[in-house]
VOGU-3710 file (C-alpha; in Angstrom, 3 decimals, decimal comma):
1> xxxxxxxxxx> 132,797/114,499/126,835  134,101/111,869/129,549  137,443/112,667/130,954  140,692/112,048/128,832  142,835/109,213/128,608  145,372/110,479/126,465  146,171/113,994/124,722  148,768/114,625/122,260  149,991/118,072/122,011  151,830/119,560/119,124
11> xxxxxxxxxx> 153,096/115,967/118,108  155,480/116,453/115,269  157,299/113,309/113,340  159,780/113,791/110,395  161,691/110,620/108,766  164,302/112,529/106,726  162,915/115,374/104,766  159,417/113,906/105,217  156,996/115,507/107,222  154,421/112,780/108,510
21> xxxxxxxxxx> 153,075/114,635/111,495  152,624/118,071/111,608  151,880/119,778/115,258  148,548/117,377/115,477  146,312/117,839/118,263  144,662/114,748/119,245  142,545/113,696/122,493  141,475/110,364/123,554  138,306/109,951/125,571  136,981/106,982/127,978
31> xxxxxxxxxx> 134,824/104,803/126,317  134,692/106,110/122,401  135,718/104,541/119,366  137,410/107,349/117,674  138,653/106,815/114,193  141,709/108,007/112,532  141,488/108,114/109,202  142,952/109,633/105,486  144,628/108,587/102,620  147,503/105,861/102,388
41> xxxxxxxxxx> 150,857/107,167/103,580  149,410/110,490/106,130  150,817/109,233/109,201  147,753/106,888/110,803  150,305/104,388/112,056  152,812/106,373/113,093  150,168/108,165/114,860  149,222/105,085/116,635  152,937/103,628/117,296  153,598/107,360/119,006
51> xxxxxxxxxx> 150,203/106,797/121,050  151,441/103,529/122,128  154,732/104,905/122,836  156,713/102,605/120,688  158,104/105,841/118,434  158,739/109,183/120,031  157,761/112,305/118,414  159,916/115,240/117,233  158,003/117,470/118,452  155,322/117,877/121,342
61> xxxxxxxxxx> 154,292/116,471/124,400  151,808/112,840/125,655  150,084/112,777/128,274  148,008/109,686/129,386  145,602/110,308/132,433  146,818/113,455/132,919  150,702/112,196/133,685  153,297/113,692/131,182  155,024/110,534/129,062  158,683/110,880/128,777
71> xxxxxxxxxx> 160,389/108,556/126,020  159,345/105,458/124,953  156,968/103,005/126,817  159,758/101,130/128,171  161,605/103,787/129,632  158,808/104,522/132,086  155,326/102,786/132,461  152,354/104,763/132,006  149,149/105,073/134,062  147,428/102,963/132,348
81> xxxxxxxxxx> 148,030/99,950/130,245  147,672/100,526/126,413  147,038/97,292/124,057  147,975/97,088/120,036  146,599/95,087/117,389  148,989/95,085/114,758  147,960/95,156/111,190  149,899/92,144/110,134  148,602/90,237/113,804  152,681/90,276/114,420
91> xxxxxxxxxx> 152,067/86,253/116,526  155,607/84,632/116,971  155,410/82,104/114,176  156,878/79,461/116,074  154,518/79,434/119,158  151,366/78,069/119,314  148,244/79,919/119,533  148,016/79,501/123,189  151,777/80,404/123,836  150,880/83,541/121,575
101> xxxxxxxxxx> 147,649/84,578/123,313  148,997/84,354/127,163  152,360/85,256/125,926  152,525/88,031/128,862  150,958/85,967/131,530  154,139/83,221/130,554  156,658/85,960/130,696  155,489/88,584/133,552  153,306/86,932/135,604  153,025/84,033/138,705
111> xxxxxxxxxx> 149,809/82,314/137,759  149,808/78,776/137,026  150,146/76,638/133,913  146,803/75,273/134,562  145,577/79,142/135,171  146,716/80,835/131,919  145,187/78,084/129,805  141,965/78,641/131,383  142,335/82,746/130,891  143,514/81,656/127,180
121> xxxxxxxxxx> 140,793/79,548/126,483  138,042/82,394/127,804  140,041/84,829/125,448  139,684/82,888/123,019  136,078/81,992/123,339  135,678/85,670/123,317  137,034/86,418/119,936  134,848/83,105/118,883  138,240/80,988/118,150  137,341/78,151/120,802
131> xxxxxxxxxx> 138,883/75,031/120,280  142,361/76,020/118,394  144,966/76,549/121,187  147,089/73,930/120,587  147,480/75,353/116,464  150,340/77,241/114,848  149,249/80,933/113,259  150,585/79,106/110,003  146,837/76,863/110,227  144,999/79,903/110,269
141> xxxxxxxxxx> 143,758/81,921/107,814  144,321/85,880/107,796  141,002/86,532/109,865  141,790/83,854/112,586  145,414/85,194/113,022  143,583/88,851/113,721  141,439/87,489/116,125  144,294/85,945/117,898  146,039/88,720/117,995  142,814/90,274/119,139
151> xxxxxxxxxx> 143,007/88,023/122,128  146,042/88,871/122,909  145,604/92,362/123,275  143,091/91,607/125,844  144,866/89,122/127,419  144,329/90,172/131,468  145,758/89,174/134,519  143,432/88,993/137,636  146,064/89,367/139,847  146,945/92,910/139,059
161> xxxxxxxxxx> 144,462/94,422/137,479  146,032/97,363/136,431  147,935/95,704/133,764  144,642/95,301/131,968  144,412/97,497/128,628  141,914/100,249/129,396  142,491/101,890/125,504  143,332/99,613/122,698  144,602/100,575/119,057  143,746/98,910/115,858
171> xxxxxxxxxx> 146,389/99,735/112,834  144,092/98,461/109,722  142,761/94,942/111,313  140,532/94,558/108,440  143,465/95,725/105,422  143,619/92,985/103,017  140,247/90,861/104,267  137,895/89,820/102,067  133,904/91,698/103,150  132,997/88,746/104,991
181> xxxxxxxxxx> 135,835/88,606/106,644  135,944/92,200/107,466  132,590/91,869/108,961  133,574/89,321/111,438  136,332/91,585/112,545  133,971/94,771/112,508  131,633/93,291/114,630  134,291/91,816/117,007  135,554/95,131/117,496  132,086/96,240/118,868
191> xxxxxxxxxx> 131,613/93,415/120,757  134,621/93,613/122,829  133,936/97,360/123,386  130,745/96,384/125,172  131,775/92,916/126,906  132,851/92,478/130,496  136,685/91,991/130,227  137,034/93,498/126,849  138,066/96,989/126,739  135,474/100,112/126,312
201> xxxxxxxxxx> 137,956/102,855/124,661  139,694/102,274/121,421  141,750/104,143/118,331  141,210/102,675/115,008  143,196/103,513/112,201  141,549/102,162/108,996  140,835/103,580/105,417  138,209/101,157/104,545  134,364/102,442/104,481  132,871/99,885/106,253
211> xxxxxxxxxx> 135,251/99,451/109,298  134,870/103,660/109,653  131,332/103,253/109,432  130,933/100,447/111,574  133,407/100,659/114,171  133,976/103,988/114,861  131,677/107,022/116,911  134,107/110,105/116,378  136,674/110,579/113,266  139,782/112,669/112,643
221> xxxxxxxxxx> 140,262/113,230/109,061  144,721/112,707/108,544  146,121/114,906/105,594  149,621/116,204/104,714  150,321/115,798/108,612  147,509/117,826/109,795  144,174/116,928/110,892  142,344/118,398/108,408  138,671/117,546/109,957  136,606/115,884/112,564
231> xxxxxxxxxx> 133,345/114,921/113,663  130,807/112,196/114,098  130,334/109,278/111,824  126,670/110,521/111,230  128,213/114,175/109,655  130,323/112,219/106,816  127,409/112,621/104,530  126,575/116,636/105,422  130,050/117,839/105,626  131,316/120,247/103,264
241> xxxxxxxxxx> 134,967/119,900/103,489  136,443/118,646/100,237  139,086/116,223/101,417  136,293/114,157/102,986  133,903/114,696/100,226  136,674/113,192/97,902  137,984/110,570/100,121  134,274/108,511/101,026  133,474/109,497/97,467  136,661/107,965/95,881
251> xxxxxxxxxx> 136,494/110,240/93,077  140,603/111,121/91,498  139,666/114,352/90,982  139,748/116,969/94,153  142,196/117,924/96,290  144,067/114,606/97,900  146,510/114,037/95,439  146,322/110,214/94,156  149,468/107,650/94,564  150,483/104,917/92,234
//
């Protein structure tokens, strides 16, 4: 393995009497595509919001390039810069696409006007969106507003380059897409894992088969607040453990419990 980016240790998350994350043991290595995966309602996005550092843990200690975190992500930077795609694309409803995408640029930054459209428009180009800057996330369909947001998270700025995201996280950018549409995304995510000014390390949280399958190198299995199993993408069909067996089989009957 590469070196680490991040390691959690002995993370542990409780909301009330509900145990979501139980001492979990996670590492993060430069340039995979690890998955996290499980069942709906084991803790994959609080995972994630904890990796960011949006939510502390209970329990447990972060460390991202080797530097202990302490608190939330605004209470002291980390080494490196950490981007989120949000499973709902969270734009600001009442900015336009190009506001949205160079949002940070606007807000933390001293390039020009003229200079953050251009970095917009490449962004955009990227995710294949050319040509909408000037639209409202209500014009877009459900797939466009993901690749926006998709943009976003990659938004750089060349005059300090260490604000660029060197690990991204993905909390279920394909929940709720129709297969086409899932594909798009799927292959996006790929893409900008191998393109010059994308970002070559990223965390996906998904349940769907065919984002795990296609997006993802190395999986941890999520279960009750453990991690229950991982491995490759290639050892889903030969593994033995049962809550795997069950989940890519989605048979009711074995031992993850079903909901609803």
């Amino acid at each position: 393995m590469s070196e680490p980016l991040i390691e959690l240790k002995g993370i542990s998350k409780s909301f009330g009497s509900s145990v979501i994350l139980d001492k979990v043991d996670l590492t993060i290595y430069q340039g995979e595509a690890l998955g996290i995966i499980g069942p709906s309602g084991t803790g994959k996005s609080t995972i994630l919001r904890i990796i960011a550092g949006l939510m502390t843990a209970d329990e447990g200690e972060i460390y991202v390039q080797g530097q202990r975190r302490e608190g939330l992500i605004e209470d002291a930077e980390d080494p490196i810069t950490i981007g989120m795609v949000f499973q709902q694309s969270a734009l600001f409803d009442s900015l336009t696409v190009r506001e949205n995408v160079g949002f940070f640029l606007y807000q933390h930054s001293k390039l020009s006007q003229e200079r953050i459209r251009e970095l917009v428009d490449e962004k955009l180009d990227m995710v294949g969106l050319p040509g909408i800057a000037d639209q409202y996330p209500a014009q877009l369909s459900g797939g466009m507003r993901r690749r926006v947001s998709f943009a976003r998270a990659i938004m750089n700025n060349p005059d300090n380059p260490q604000d660029n995201p060197q690990v991204l996280l993905y909390d279920e950018p394909t929940a709720g897409l129709d297969p086409i549409a899932s594909t798009v995304i799927e292959d996006l995510v790929r893409q900008l894992q191998d393109t010059q000014g994308g970002c070559g390390s990223y965390v996906m949280v998904t349940h769907q088969d065919s984002t795990i399958r296609r997006t993802t190198d190395r999986i941890v299995f999520l279960y009750k607040g453990k991690v229950q199993w991982q491995g490759s993408v290639s050892e889903i069909e030969t593994t033995e453990n049962p809550l795997v067996q069950q989940f890519f089989s989605a048979s009711t009957s074995g031992p993850i419990q079903a909901v609803g």
